[in-house]
N, C-alpha and C positions, 0 to 999 in steps of 0.2 A: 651918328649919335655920340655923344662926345664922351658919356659913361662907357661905350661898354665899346671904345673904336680900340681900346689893346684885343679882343674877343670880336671881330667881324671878320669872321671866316669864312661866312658863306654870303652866298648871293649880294655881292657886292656892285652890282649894276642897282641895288634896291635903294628906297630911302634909307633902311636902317631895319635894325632889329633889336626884336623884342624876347627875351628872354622868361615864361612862366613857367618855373617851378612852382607846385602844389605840393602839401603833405596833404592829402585826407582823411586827415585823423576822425577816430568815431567820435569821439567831445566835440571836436573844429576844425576847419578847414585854415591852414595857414598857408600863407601863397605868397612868392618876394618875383616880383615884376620889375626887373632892371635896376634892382639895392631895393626897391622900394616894397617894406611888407607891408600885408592886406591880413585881417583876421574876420572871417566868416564861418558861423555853424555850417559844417557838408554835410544838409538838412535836404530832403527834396520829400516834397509832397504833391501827388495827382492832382488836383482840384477841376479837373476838366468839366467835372458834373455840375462841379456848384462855383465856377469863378464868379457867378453875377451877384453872390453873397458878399463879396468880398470888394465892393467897388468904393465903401466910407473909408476905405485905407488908400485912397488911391495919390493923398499927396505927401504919403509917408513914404520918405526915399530908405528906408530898410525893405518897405514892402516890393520885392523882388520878386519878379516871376520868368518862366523863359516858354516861348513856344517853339514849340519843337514835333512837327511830325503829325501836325495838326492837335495834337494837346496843349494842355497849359500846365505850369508844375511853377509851385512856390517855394521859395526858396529862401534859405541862409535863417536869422534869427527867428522871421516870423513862420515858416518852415517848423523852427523848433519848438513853438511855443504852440503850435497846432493839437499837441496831442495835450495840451490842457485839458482843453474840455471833456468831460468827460465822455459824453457817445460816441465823441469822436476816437476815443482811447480804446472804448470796445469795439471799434466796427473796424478798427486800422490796427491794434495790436500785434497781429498776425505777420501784416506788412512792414512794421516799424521792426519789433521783434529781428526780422531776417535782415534786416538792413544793419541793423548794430551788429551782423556777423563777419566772420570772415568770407563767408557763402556770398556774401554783397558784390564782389569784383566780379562774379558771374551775372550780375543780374543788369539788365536792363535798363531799369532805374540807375543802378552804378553810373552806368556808360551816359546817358542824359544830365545827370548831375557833375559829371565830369567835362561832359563839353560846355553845361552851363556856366561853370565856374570858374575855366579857361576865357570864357569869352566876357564872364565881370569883371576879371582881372584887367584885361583888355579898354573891357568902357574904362573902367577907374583911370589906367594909364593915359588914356588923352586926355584927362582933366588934370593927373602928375605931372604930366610933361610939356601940358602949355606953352609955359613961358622959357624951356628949351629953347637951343637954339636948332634946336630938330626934333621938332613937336611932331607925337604921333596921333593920328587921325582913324579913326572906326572906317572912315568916307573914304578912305584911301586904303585900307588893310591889304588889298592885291599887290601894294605896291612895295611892300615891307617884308620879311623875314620874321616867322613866326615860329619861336624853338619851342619845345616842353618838355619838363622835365618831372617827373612823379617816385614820389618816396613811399615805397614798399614795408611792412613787417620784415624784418629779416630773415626770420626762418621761412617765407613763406614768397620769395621774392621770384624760386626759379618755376614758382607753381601760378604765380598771378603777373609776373613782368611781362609774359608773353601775349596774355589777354589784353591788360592795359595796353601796351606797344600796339595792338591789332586794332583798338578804339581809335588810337588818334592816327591811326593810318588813313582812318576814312575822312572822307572830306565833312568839312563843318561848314551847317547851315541853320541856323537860327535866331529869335529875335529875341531881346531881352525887353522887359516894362519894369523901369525904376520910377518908384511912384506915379506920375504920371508921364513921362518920359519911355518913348517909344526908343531902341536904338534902329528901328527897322531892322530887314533879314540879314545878319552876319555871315558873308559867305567867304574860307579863304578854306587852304591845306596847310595843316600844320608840318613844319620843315623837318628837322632834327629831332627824334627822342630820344630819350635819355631817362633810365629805371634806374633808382638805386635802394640798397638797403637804408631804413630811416638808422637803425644804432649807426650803420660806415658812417651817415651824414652827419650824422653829431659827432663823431671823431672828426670828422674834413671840418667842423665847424669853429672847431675848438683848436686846432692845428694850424688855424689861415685864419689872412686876413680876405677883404672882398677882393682882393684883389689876386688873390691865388699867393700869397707870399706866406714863408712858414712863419710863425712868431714865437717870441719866448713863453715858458712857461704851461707846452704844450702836453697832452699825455704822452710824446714822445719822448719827452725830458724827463720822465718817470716812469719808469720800463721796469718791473710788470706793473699792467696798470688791466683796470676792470671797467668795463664800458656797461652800463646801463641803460636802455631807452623805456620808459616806464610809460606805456601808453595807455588807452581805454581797452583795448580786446588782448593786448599779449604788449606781456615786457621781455624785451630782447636784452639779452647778454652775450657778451663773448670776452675773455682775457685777451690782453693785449702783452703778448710774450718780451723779452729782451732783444730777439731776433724781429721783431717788429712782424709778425705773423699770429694771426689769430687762430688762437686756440676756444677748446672747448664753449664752442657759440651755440643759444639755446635760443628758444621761443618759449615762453612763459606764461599760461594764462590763469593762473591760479593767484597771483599776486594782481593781475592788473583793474583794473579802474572797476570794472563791468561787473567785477566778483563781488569787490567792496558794495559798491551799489544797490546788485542782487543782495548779500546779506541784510543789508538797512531795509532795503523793501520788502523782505519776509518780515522782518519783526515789526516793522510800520505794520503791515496788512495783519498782521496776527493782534496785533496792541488794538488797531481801528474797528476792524471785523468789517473792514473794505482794501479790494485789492489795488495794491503799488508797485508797480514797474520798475527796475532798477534807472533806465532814461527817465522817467519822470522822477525819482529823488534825486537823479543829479541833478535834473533842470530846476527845483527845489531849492538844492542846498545852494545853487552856486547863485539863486538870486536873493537866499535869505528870508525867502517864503515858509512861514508855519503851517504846518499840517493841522486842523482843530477837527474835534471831533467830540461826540459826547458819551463820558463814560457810563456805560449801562446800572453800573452800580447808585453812583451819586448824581444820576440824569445833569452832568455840569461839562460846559464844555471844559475839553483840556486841548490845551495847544503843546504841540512838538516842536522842538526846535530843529529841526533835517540838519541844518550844518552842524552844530554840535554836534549830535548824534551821528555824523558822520564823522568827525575827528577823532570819535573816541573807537568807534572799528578801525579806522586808518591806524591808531596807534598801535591797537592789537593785531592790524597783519602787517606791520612794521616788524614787530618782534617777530613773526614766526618769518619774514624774508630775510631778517640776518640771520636768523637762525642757517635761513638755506643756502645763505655765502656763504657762509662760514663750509658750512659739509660739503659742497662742490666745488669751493675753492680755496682748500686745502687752511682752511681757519684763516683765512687773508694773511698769512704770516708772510707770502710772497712778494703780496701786492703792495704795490708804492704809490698807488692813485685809483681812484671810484671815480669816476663821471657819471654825473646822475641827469638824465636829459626826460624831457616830456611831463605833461603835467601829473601823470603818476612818481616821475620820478620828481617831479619837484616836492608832489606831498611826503613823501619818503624821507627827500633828500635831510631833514633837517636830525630825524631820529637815527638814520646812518653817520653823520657826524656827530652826533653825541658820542653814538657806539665808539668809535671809531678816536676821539678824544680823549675816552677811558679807557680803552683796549687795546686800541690796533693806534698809539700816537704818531708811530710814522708812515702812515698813508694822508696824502693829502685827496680832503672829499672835497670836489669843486661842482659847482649847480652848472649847467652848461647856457652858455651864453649871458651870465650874469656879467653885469659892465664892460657887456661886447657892444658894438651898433654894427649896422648894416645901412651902411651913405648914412641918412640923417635917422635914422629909426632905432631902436633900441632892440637888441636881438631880445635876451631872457632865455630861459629852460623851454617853453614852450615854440616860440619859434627857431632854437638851435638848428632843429630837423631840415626847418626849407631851408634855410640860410645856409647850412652845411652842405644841402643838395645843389644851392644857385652857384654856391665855392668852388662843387665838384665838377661842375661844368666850365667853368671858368679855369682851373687845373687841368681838366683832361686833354683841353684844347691849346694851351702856353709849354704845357710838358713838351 
C-alpha cells in the first residue's frame, strides 16, 4: 500500500494494511483509516424487537445497522436521532442515560459498537481505496493486516485500556446493512493494539506531521505550555513542563460538554413542565431545532431557541473554567501556550483567547488541528484526537 509502505511492519507476506484508529467520543465517533478521516455519532441502539419497523429507511445509506450475535443494533446518525421520539425516550432512558457514562466501556453494548464501527471504517475504505494501486477489499480482509488503535480519557486510560485491549483480542464476526446493501459476515482478528490517552493524542497531533515528522511551531517550542482536551464526559488537562514531562495531569468532569447540557435541560424541563435529557438538548442545539411549547399563563405557544440558550451557559462556564486555570495553574503566569483540543474545547476555546489577549498576552492559545489536514481531509479541534492517535502509531513504529 503505497500510503502507509514507510509503516509496514508487520505481516508482510499480506496484501497490505490497514490502520483504524477510533476516538469514541460520547457527541461522535471520529475514526482516520489510513490518513483518511470518517466522522460518525458512537450511537448504538438494540432494535432486535422492532427491526421490521424500520424497513421505509432501507435505501438511506446513513441508515446503518450491524448483526451481531444473532441481534440487530442501529447505528451512527440515525442511532442518534432514535431517542426523538418521545416513548421511545421514556422506555430507553435508562439505557441511553448509562451509555453517555464512563461506566459504558464496561458494557456490552460498548464492546458491540466498538467492533461495529471498526468494521464501517473498513466497508468505507474499499470504496477509499478503489482506485489505489492496492485497493483494499471486505472479500479479501484474511488476506490483509488489520491494526487498531483507540483513544482513552486520560485520567481514566489505566482503568479502561485493559478492557478495550481484551475486546479486540477477540476475533471479529459480523455483518453490517448499509441502506440496502448487505456486506455479508465480516470475519478476521485484529493484529496490533494500540491505547492511548486522547489529551497525549492531541499533543502527538499538534507536534507531527502524518508522517511522524516533528514540525515547527509546536507546544514543544513553547515550554510551559497547557494541554486541554475538552470532551463530552471529562476534560483532560495536564501542564507541559520546560523538561518536557508532564505535570499535574487532571480529569475533569465539571467543565465538560454533559454538565453544560445537564444544566440547559433542567431549566428547559422547569420553563416546559416536560422533562429534557441533557443528550437530547445537545441533539437539539447542534441541529437548530426549537423546543415549542405552550405557556400556561397566555395558552400561546413559545418557542426556545436550544442553541442560543446554550451559548449563553457555555459563556458562563467559560468564566468559571479560567477561573480554575488560573488557581491550579499558578494564574498561567508560567504558561507560554493553551492548546485547546475537542469540541468542548473548541466551544471554550474562543473565550480563553480573549482572556488570554487581555491578561496573559504572551501565551499563545492555538485550537488544535485548525489548518492542519490529514492526506486530503482537513484535521480541525474535533478530529485532532484520532489524527494524533493515527500520528502515534506511525511514531512508535519509525522511533
Amino acid at each position: 500500500m503505497e500510503e502507509n509502505s514507510k509503516i509496514m511492519t508487520s505481516g508482510e507476506k499480506k496484501k497490505g494494511r490497514v490502520i483504524v484508529a477510533i476516538d469514541t467520543g460520547f457527541d461522535g465517533g471520529k475514526i482516520c483509516v489510513n490518513k483518511h478521516v470518517l466522522n460518525i455519532p458512537f450511537m448504538i441502539q438494540d432494535i432486535t424487537e422492532t427491526k421490521d419497523k424500520f424497513q421505509l429507511r432501507r435505501n438511506d445509506q446513513e441508515f446503518i445497522r450491524c448483526v451481531k450475535d444473532g441481534r440487530t443494533y442501529l447505528l451512527g446518525a440515525v442511532a442518534k436521532t432514535f431517542i426523538m421520539d418521545e416513548g421511545r425516550r421514556a422506555e430507553r432512558q435508562s439505557e441511553l442515560e448509562s451509555f453517555y457514562t464512563l461506566e459504558r466501556y464496561n458494557m456490552s453494548l460498548f464492546e458491540t459498537a466498538l467492533d461495529a464501527f471498526i468494521a464501517y471504517a473498513l466497508y468505507r475504505y474499499e470504496d477509499i481505496s478503489k482506485n489505489s494501486s492496492n485497493p483494499f477489499k471486505l472479500s479479501e480482509i484474511g488476506e490483509w493486516v488489520i491494526d487498531v488503535a483507540v483513544a482513552l480519557p486520560h485520567g481514566y486510560l489505566d482503568v479502561y485500556g485493559p478492557i478495550v485491549r481484551d475486546y479486540l483480542k477477540k476475533p471479529q464476526e459480523l455483518e453490517l446493512l448499509i441502506g440496502d446493501i448487505s456486506t455479508g459476515v465480516i470475519t478476521y482478528e485484529i493484529g496490533s493494539k494500540y491505547i492511548n490517552s486522547q489529551i497525549i493524542c492531541a499533543l502527538i497531533n499538534q507536534s507531527s506531521d502524518e508522517f511522524g515528522n516533528d514540525i515547527d511551531g509546536s507546544p514543544y517550542d513553547y515550554l510551559p505550555a497547557l494541554i486541554v482536551d475538552g470532551g463530552y464526559k471529562t476534560v483532560g488537562l495536564f501542564g507541559f513542563a520546560r523538561d518536557q514531562s508532564i505535570t499535574n495531569d487532571k480529569s475533569d468532569t465539571d467543565f465538560a460538554m454533559m454538565n453544560i447540557n445537564d444544566q440547559l435541560a433542567a431549566s428547559i424541563s422547569a420553563q416546559t413542565g416536560k422533562q429534557y435529557t441533557g443528550y437530547l438538548v445537545e441533539l437539539l442545539a447542534k441541529n437548530g431545532e426549537p423546543i415549542n411549547y405552550i405557556d400556561p399563563e397566555t395558552n400561546k405557544v413559545v418557542s426556545i431557541d436550544v442553541r442560543a440558550e446554550k451559548e449563553k451557559v457555555i459563556a458562563q462556564m467559560a468564566e468559571k473554567f479560567i477561573k480554575m486555570l488560573n488557581s491550579d495553574y499558578g494564574d498561567l503566569l508560567d504558561i507560554r501556550y493553551i492548546l485547546m483540543a475537542g469540541g468542548t474545547g473548541e466551544a471554550y476555546y474562543p473565550f480563553i483567547k480573549e482572556y488570554c489577549e487581555k491578561n496573559r498576552p504572551y501565551i499563545k492559545v492555538v485550537l488544535a488541528g485548525e489548518d492542519m489536514k490529514m492526506g486530503e481531509d482537513n484535521i480541525g479541534p474535533v478530529n485532532a484526537i484520532v489524527c494524533g492517535l493515527f500520528k502515534g502509531v506511525i511514531i512508535n513504529e519509525v522511533a
